[in-house]
C-alpha positions, 0 to 999 in steps of 0.5 A, spaced: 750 674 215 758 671 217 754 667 222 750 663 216 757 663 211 761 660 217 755 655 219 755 653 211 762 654 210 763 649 215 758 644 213 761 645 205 763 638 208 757 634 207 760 628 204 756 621 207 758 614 203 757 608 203 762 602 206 769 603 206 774 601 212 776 608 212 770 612 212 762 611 215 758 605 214 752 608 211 748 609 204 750 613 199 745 617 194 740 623 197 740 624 205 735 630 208 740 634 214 738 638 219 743 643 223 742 647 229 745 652 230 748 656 236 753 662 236 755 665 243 758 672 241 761 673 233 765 670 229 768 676 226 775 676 229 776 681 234 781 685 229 777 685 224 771 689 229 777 693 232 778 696 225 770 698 224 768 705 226 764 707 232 757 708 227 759 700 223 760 696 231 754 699 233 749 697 227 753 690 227 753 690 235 745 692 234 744 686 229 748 681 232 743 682 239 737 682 235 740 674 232 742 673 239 734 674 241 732 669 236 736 664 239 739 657 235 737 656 228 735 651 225 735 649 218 734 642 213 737 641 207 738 635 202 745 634 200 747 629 194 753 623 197 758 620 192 763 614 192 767 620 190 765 624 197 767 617 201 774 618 198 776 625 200 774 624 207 767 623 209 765 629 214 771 632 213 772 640 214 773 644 207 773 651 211 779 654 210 782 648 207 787 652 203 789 656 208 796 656 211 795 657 217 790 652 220 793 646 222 788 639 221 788 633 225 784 627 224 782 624 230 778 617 230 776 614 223 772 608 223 766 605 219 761 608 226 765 614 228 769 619 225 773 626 229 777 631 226 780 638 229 782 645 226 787 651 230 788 656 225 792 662 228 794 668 224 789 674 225 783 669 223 785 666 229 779 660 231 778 653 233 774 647 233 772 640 234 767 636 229 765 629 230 760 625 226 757 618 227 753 612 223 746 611 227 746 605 222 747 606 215 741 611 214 741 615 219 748 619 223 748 625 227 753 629 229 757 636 233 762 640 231 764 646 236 768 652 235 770 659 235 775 664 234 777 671 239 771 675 238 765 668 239 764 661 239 759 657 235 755 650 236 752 646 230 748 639 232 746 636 226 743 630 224 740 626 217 736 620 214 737 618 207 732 618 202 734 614 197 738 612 191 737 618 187 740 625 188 734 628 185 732 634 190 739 636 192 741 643 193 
């Protein structure tokens, strides 16, 4: 569904590393993380809606009450950490890197926290928060809040690192 794409999409930016005075002071190798998800409304923008016929929004506006019923979601994963992923940028946006028309500002970036924030303007227009923070070097949490015209969407997650090897990861 968009909602899960978003939410993935988002989180395309797993990449936790070891010490580095840019990046966050934490392990590299297999980490467990576990999202939690909240969408208030929808993630398709409103122009995108607006071109759906009548019988498209009632069976969308149907789908989207029975995911709200079922309130937040919550998921884990287990995702392989590289040095190489420390030097791009630990938990950095990738959604929508490529598109002109979204502007990425760094907020802080020290060894135990780190912030970014996204504004993409156009008919996708959206915009969100995301801060990650080390709880130790095995373990971080973290939040990223966002949304566009049509919706918003809340994603908690936190992860542990399991080990050295990346056996296991998806």
């Amino acid at each position: 569904m968009q909602q899960q794409r978003m939410m993935f999409a988002v989180l395309a930016f797993a990449a936790i590393g070891s010490a580095a005075a840019d990046g966050l002071d934490v392990k590299t190798g297999l980490w467990e993380m576990t999202y939690t998800t909240e969408v208030q409304g929808t993630l398709i923008p409103k122009a995108a809606l607006d071109k759906m016929t009548p019988e498209q929004r009632a069976r969308f506006a149907a789908a989207q009450q029975k995911q709200d019923a079922q309130g937040p979601k919550t998921t884990t994963e287990k995702t392989c950490v590289t040095e190489e992923d420390l030097r791009e940028g630990a938990f950095r946006f990738k959604e929508g890197k490529e598109d002109s028309n979204c502007n990425y500002t760094p907020g802080i970036k020290t060894s135990t926290v780190q912030e970014e924030t996204m504004v993409c303007t156009g008919e996708d227009g959206r915009h969100g928060t995301f801060k990650v923070e080390s709880i130790g070097r095995d373990r971080i949490k973290g939040l990223y809040t966002g949304g566009g015209d049509s919706g918003n969407v809340s994603l908690q997650f936190s992860g542990k690192w399991l080990g050295t090897s990346c056996g296991g990861a998806e």
